[in-house]
N, C-alpha and C positions, 0 to 999 in steps of 0.2 A: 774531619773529626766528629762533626755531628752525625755521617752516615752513622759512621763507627760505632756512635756509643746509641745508634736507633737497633742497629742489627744487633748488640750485643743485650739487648733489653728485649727485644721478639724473640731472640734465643730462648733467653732467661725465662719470658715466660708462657713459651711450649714447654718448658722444660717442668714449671712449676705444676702445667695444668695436662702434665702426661702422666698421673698419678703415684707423683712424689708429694702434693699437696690439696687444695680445695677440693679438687678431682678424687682422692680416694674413696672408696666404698668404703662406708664403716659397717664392721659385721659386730652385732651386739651378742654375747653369746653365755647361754646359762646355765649354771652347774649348781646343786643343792650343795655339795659339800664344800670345804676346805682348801687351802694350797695344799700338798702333800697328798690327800687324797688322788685315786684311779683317775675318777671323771677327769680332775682339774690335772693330772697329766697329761692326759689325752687331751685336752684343752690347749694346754700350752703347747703342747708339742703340734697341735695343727696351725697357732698363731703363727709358732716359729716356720713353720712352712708355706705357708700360705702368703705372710709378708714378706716372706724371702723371693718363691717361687712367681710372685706379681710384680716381683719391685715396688712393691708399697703402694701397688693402685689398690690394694685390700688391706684393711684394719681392723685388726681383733679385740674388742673391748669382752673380757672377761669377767661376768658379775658371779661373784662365788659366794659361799656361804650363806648360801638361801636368801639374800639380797634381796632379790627379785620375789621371792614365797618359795615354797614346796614345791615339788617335783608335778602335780599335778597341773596348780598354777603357773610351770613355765611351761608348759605343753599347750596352755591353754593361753599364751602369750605368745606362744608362735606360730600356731595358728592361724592369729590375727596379725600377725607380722609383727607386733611392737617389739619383739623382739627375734634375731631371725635366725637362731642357731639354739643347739642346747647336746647337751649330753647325759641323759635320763636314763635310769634303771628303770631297767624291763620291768617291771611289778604296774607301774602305776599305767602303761600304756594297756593295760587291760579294759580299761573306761571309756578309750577313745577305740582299740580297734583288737576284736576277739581274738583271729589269729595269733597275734605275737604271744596270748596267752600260754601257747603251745612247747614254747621255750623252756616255759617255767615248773613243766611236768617233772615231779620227783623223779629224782636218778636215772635218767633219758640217756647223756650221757656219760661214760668211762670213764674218759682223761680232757685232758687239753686238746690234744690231739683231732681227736674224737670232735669235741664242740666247733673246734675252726676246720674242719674240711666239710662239716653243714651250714655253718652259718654264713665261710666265705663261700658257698657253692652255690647251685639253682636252686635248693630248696630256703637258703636266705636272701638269696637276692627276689624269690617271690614272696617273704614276708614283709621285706622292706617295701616293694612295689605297692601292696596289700595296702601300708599307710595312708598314699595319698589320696585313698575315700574319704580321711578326716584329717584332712590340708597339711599333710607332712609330707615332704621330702627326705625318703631314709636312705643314709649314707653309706652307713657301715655299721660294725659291729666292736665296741669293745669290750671292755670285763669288768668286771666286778673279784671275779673267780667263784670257784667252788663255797658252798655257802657252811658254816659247821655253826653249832649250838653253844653259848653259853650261859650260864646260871649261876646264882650264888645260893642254891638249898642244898644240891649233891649230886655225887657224877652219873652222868647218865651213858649208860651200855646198853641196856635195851627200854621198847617204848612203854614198857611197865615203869622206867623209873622218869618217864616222863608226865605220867598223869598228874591232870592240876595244878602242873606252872605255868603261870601265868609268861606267855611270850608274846614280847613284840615282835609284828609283824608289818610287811607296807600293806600301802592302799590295794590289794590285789585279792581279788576273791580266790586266785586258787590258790595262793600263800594261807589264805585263813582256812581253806579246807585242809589243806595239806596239815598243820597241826592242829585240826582238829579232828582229823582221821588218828592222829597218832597221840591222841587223849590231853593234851594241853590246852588251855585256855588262850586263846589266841588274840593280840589289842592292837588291831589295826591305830598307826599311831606313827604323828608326822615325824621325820629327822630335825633336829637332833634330840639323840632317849638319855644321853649320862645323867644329867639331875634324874629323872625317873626312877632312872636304876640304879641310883645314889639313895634317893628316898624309898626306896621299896614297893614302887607302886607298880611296878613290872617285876616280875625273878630273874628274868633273860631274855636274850635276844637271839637273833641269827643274822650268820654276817659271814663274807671272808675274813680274812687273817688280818689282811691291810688295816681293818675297822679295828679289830684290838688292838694293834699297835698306835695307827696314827691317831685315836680315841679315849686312848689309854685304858679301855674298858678293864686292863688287871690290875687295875685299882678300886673296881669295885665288884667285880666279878670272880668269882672264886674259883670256875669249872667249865673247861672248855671239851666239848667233844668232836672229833671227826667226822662228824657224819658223812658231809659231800652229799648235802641231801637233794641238793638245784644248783645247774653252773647259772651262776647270776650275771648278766649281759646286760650292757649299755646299750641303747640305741643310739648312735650321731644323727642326730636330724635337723635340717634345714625348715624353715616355712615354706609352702608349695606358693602359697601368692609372691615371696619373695624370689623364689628359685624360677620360677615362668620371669621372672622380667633380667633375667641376665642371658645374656647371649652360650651359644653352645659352647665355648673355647672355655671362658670362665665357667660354667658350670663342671666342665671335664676338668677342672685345674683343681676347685673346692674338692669335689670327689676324689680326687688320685690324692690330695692334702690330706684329707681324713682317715681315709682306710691306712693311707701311711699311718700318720696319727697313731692310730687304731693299733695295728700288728706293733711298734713299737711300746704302746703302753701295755700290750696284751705278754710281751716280753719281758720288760720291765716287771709287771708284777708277780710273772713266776718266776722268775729270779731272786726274789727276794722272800718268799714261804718260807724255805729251809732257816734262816737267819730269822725271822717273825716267831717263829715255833719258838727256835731257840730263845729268843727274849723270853717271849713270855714265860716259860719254864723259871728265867732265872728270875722274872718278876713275881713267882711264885705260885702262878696257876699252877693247878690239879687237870694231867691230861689226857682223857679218853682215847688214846690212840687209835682202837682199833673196835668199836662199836660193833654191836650185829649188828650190821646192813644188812642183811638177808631178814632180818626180824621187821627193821625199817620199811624193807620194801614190800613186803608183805601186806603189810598196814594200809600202804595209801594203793595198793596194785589195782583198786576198783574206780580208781578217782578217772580214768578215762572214760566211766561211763555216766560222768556228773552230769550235769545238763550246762555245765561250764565249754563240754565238750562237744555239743549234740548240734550247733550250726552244723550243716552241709562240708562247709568250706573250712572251720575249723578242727572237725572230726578228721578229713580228707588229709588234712596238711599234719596234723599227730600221727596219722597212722604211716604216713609217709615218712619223717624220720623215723618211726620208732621201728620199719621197717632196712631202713637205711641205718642204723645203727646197730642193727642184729649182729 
C-alpha cells in the first residue's frame, strides 16, 4: 500500500512539474490599447494558442490599456526583458530602428492584398530581422488596417480643405511629416486622445475604422474621410535577451503561435469595415467616401527624399517595396 501511494505521488509530481504548474513559463505581454481593440485581439488569440499548443508549459499574462505606459515605454520594457512580449504600432518603432520607418510611407500600398504578400514575404521578414540591432525579436505582422481622417470643423476631399487642423498624430516623425506636407498642424500626442478631442484641443485624428467604433470617436467627431493614407501595422515582438534563452522547439512554437495570431486578427478586422462604416453613418457621421487621392498623393510624393529616408539601408529597403508594389 505504501509502494502504492509513493509511486502515485512521483507520478503526480512529474506530472505537476511537466508544465502544467511551477514549471510554466510566464510570458508578460503588452498592448497600449483595450479589450476589443486589434492589438488585444491579436493578443488573446496568440494566448489562446500558445497555452493550448504547450499544454500550459507557457502562460500569457496580458497587460492592456496602457498599464504598463505608452507604446514607446513598452518597447522600451522589452528590451530590457521586464517584460517579454508586446504588440505595438509601427509609428513609434521609428526611435528604436529606421527601417521599419519604411512601412509607414503614404499610400505605398493598394489593398490588403497588397500589404500581406510584403510584409509576410522576404522583404518583411528582413525588416523584422532589421530589429534585433535594438534587442527585439520580430515575429510577425499584424494590423491596424488602412488609416482614414477624422475631424469635427468640415469634410475634407481635398488637401486644401485640410489646412490648419490641428491633427493628432503618434510618436513617429514620418506620420508628422506626412501631415505637414499635406498643410495641417500635426500633435504628436500619447494614446488615449477622446478627452482631447472632446475638449477641442486637437480637431482630428487618424485612425482605422476599428478606432471609431471601439472609441466611440462619433461622438465627438463629426467627419470622417477615406483617405487609406498608411496601411498601419503592428509589430508582434518578443525581447531578444528573453528569446536567446529558450531552446529552438519553443522559440519555432511562439512564432508559428503569432503569425497564426496575426493572419487571424488581420481577418478578423477586415471583416468587420463594411458593418464599422455602416454604424458610423447611422451614428451620424458625415462621410467622405471618395477623396482625391491623386490630390493626396501628390502632396506628400517627395517625402522619400526626406532625410528620414537617406540611411543607406533605409532608402535601399523603400525603394525595394516601392519597386515591388508597382
Amino acid at each position: 500500500m505504501m509502494k502504492t501511494r509513493v509511486t502515485v505521488l512521483l507520478i503526480a509530481a512529474l506530472f505537476f512539474f511537466s508544465g502544467n504548474g511551477l514549471a510554466a513559463t510566464k510570458i508578460k505581454l503588452g498592448v497600449v490599447t483595450k479589450p476589443g481593440s486589434a492589438q488585444n485581439i491579436a493578443a488573446e488569440k496568440f494566448k489562446e494558442l500558445i497555452e493550448q499548443r504547450s499544454n500550459g508549459a507557457f502562460q500569457v499574462k496580458i497587460y492592456h490599456s496602457a498599464s504598463l505606459g505608452n507604446e514607446t515605454e513598452i518597447l522600451q520594457q522589452i528590451q530590457m526583458n521586464t517584460i517579454q512580449m508586446g504588440i505595438v504600432t509601427g509609428g513609434p518603432f521609428d526611435t528604436f530602428n529606421p527601417i521599419s520607418r519604411v512601412i509607414n510611407y503614404p499610400f505605398l500600398f493598394k489593398d490588403n492584398a497588397q500589404a500581406d504578400e510584403i510584409l509576410d514575404g522576404p522583404l518583411g521578414t528582413q525588416i523584422l530581422k532589421s530589429l534585433e540591432s535594438s534587442g527585439f525579436k520580430g515575429l510577425s505582422f499584424s494590423e491596424n488596417g488602412f488609416r482614414n481622417l477624422t475631424n469635427n470643423k468640415k469634410p475634407v476631399n481635398t488637401p486644401d480643405d485640410i489646412k490648419g487642423l490641428k491633427v493628432r498624430v503618434m510618436a513617429s516623425a514620418i506620420h508628422k511629416a506626412i501631415w505637414s506636407a499635406l498643410g495641417a498642424n500635426p500633435t504628436p500626442m500619447p494614446w488615449p486622445i477622446y478627452t482631447e478631442l472632446e475638449q477641442g484641443v486637437i480637431d482630428g485624428q487618424e485612425n482605422p475604422l476599428w478606432v471609431m467604433e471601439v472609441y466611440k470617436f462619433y461622438e465627438i467627431q463629426k467627419y470622417l474621410s477615406l483617405t487609406r493614407h498608411v496601411y498601419s501595422y503592428h509589430i508582434d515582438v518578443a525581447s531578444l535577451k528573453w528569446w536567446k534563452t529558450l531552446d529552438k522547439k519553443d522559440q519555432d512554437m511562439i512564432q508559428k503561435a503569432m503569425y497564426d495570431a496575426a493572419v487571424f486578427q488581420r481577418r478578423d478586422n477586415r471583416s468587420k469595415d463594411a458593418g464599422r462604416l455602416k454604424l458610423l453613418k447611422e451614428k451620424g457621421m458625415e462621410i467622405v467616401e471618395h477623396p482625391d487621392v491623386a490630390a493626396f498623393r501628390a502632396k506628400v510624393a517627395n517625402l522619400k527624399n526626406m532625410d528620414l529616408y537617406q540611411d543607406p539601408e533605409v532608402k535601399d529597403m523603400l525603394l525595394k517595396i516601392m519597386e515591388a508594389v508597382k
